[in-house]
GURO-395746 format. One record per residue: residue in one letter; z, x, y negated of N, C-alpha, C, CB in turn; residue number from 1. Coordinates in nm, 2 decimals, padded with zeros to 4 digits. Atoms other than C-alpha are relative to their C-alpha. Glycine has a CB too. Example, Ala and Ser with C-alpha at 12.3 -4.5 7.8 and 13.67 -1.06 7.14 Angstrom:
<atoms>
ATOM, a, 00.00, 00.09, 00.12, 00.78, 01.23, 00.45, 00.00, 00.09, -00.12, 00.12, -00.10, 00.00, 1
ATOM, s, 00.00, -00.09, 00.11, 00.71, 01.37, 00.11, 00.08, -00.08, -00.11, -00.14, 00.04, -00.05, 2
</atoms>
This chain:
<atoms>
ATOM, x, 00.08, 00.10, 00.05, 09.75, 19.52, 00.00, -00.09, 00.05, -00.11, 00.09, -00.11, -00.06, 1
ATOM, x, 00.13, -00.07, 00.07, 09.41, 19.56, -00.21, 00.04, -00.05, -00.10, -00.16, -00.03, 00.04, 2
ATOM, x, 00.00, 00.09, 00.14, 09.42, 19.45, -00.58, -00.14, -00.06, -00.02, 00.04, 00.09, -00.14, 3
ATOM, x, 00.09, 00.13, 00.04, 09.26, 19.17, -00.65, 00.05, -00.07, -00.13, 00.00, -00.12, 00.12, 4
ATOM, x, 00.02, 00.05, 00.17, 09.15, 19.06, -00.99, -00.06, -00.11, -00.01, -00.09, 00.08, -00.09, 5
ATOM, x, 00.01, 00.15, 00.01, 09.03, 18.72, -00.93, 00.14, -00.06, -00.02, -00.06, -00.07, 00.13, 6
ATOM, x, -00.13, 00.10, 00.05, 09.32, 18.47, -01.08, 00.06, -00.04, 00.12, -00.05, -00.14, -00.08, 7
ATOM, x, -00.03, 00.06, -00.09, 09.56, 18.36, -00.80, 00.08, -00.12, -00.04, 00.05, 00.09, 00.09, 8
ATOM, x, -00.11, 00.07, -00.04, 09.82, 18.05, -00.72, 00.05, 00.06, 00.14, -00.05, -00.14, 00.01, 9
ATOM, x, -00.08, -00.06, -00.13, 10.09, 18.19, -00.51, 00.14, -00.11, 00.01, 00.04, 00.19, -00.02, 10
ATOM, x, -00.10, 00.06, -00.06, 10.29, 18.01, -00.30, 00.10, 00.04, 00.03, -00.02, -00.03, 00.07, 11
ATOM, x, -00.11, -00.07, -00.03, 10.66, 18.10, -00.19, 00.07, -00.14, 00.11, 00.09, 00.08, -00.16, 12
ATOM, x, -00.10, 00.09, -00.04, 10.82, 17.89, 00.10, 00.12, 00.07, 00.07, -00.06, -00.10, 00.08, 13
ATOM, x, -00.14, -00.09, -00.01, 11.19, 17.98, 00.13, 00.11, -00.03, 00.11, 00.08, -00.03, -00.14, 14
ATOM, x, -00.07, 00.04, -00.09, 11.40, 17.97, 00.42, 00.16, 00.11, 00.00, -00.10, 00.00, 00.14, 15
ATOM, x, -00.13, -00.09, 00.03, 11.73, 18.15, 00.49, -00.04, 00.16, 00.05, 00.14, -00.06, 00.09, 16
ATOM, x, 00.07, -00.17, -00.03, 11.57, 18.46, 00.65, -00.09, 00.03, -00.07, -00.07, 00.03, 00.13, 17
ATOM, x, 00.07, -00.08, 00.05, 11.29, 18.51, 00.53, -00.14, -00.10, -00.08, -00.04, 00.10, 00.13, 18
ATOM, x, 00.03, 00.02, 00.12, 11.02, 18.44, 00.25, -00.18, -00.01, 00.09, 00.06, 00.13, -00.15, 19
ATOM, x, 00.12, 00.02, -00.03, 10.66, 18.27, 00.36, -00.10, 00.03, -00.14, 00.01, -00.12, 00.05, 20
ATOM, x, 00.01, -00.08, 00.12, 10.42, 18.45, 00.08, -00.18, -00.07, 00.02, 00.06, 00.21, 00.00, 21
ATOM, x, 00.13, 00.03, -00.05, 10.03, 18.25, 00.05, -00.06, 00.03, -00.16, -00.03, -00.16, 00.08, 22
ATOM, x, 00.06, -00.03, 00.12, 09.78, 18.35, -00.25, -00.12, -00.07, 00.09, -00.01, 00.15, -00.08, 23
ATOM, x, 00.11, 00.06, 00.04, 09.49, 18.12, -00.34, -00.10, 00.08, -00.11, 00.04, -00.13, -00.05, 24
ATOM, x, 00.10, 00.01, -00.15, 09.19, 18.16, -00.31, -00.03, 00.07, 00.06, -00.10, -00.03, 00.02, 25
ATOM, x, 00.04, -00.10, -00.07, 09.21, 18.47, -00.16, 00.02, -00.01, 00.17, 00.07, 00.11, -00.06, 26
ATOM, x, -00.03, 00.07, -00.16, 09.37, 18.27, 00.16, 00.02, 00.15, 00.12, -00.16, -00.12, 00.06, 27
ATOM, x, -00.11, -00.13, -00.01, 09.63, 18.58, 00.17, 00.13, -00.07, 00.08, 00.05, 00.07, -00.18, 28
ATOM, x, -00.10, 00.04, -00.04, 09.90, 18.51, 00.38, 00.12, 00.15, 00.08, -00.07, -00.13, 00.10, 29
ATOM, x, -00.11, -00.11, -00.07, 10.23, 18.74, 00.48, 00.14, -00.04, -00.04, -00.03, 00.17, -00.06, 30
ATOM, x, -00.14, 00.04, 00.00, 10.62, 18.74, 00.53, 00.09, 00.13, -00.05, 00.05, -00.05, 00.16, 31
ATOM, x, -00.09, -00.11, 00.06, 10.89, 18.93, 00.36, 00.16, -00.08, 00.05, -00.03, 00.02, -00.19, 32
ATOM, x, -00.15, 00.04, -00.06, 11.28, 18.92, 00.49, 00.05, -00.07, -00.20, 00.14, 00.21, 00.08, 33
ATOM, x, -00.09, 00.08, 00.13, 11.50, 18.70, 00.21, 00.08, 00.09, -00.02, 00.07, -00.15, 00.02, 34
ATOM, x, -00.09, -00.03, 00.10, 11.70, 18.95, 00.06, -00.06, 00.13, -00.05, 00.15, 00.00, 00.05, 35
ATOM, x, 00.07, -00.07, 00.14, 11.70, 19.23, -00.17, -00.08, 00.09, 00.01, 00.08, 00.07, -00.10, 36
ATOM, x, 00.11, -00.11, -00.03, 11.46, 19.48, 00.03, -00.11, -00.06, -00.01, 00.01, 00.07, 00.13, 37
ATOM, x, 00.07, 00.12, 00.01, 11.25, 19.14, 00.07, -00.10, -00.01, -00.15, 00.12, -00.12, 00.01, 38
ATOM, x, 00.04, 00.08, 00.08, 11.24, 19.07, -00.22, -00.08, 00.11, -00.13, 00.14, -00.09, -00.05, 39
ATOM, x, 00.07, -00.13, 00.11, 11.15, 19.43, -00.41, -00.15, -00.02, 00.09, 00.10, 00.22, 00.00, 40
ATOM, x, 00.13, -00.04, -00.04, 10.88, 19.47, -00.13, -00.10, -00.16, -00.10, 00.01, 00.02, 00.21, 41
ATOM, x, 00.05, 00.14, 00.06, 10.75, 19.08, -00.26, -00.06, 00.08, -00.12, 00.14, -00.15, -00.03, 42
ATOM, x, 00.03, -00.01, 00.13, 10.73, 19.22, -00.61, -00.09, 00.11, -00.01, 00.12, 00.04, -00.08, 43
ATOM, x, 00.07, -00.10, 00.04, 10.56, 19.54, -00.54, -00.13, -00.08, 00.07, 00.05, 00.17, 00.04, 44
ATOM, x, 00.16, 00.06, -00.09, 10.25, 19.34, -00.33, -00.02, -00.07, -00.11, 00.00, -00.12, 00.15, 45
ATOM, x, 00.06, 00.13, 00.09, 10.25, 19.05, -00.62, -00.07, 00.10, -00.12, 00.15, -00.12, -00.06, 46
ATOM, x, 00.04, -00.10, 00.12, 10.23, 19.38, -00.86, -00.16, 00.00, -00.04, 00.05, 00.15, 00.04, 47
ATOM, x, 00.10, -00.06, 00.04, 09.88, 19.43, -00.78, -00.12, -00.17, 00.04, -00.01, 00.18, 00.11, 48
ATOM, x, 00.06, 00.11, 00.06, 09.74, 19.06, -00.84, 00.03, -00.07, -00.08, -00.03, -00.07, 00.04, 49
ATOM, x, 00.02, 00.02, 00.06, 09.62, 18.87, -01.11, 00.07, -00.15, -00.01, -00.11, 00.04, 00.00, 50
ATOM, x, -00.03, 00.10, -00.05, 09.83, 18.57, -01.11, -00.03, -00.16, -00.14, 00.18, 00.04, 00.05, 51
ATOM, x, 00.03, 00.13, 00.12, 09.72, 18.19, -01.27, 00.10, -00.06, -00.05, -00.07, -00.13, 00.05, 52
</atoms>
């Protein structure tokens, strides 16, 4: 994923598998598994935007 420095809203919808992942307004969309490999990868993508 690119870093982006425009402000986002990010979304997270949560299911038992796996983790639906949407940033505004870049109208970014991707999936990560629900648990703890999930959830580091989640953190290192969110790492590199600017969040509102």
């Amino acid at each position: 994923m690119k870093i982006i420095l425009e402000p986002q809203w990010v979304g997270i919808d949560v299911s038992q598998a796996k983790l639906d992942i949407a940033l505004r307004p870049a109208d970014s969309t991707w999936q990560v598994s629900n648990d703890e490999s999930g959830w580091h990868e989640l953190l290192s993508q969110l790492s590199a935007v600017v969040i509102s």
